[in-house]
C-alpha positions in Angstrom: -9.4 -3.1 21.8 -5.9 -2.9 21.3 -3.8 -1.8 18.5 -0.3 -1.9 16.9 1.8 0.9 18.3 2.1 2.1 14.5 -1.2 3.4 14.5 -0.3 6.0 17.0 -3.1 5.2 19.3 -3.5 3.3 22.5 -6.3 1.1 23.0 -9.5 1.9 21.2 -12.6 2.0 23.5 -15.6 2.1 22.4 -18.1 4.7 24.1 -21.4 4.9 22.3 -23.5 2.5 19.7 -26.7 4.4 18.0 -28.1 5.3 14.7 -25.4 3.6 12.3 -22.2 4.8 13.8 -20.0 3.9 16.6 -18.5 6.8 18.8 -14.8 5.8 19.9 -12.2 7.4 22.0 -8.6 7.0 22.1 -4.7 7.9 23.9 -2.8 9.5 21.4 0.7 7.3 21.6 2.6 9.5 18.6 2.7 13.0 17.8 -0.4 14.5 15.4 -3.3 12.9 14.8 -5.7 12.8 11.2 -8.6 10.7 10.1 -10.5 10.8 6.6 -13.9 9.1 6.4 -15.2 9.4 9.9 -15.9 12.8 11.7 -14.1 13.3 14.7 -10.5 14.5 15.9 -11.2 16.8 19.0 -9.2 15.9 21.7 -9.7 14.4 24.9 -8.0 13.8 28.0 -7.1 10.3 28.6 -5.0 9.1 31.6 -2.9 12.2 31.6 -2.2 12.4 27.9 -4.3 13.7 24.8 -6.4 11.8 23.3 -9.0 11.7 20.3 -12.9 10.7 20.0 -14.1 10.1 16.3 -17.4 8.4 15.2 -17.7 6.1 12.1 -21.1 5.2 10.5 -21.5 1.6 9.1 -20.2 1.0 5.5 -16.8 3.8 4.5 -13.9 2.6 5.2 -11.8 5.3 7.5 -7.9 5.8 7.4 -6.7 6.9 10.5 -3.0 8.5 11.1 -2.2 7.4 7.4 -1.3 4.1 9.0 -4.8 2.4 9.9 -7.8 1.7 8.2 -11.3 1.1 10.3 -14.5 0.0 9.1 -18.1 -0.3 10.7 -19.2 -3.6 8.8 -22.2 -3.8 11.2 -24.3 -2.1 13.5 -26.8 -4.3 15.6 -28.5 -2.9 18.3 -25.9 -2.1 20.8 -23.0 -4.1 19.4 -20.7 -3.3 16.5 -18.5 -5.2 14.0 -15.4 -3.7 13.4 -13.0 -4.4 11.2 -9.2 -2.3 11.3 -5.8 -3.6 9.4 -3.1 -1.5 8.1 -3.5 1.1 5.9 -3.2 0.8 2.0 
């Protein structure tokens, strides 16, 4: 899924649905990278630039680059709601 160049990420793609969490990757589009409430941060390579993976369980809310906030509101099976607006 896409997202607002603010964010500092490329398109989000998902990679993984089990257990309560969703496992997510992403192309870093700014410089740095934090996220509070989901684990994740190690760094991946993604058509030639860096990039992130981070996993979110259902139910926190996660802030992402102090711009965006994600939440897991459901996990079924293998699909996920998501829900992600600005930060704040």
């Amino acid at each position: 899924m896409s997202v607002p160049v603010a964010y500092g990420l490329g398109p989000i793609r998902v990679t993984a649905i089990a257990g309560g969490k969703v496992d997510m990757v992403a192309r870093l589009t700014g410089s740095g990278y934090s996220v509070s409430g989901c684990s994740g941060g190690g760094s991946v390579s993604s058509e030639g630039g860096g990039g992130v993976t981070f996993s979110c369980e259902e139910g926190p809310t996660a802030t992402i680059n102090n711009a965006m906030s994600l939440k897991v509101v459901d996990v079924l099976d293998a699909a996920a709601v998501l829900h992600i607006e600005p930060a704040g």
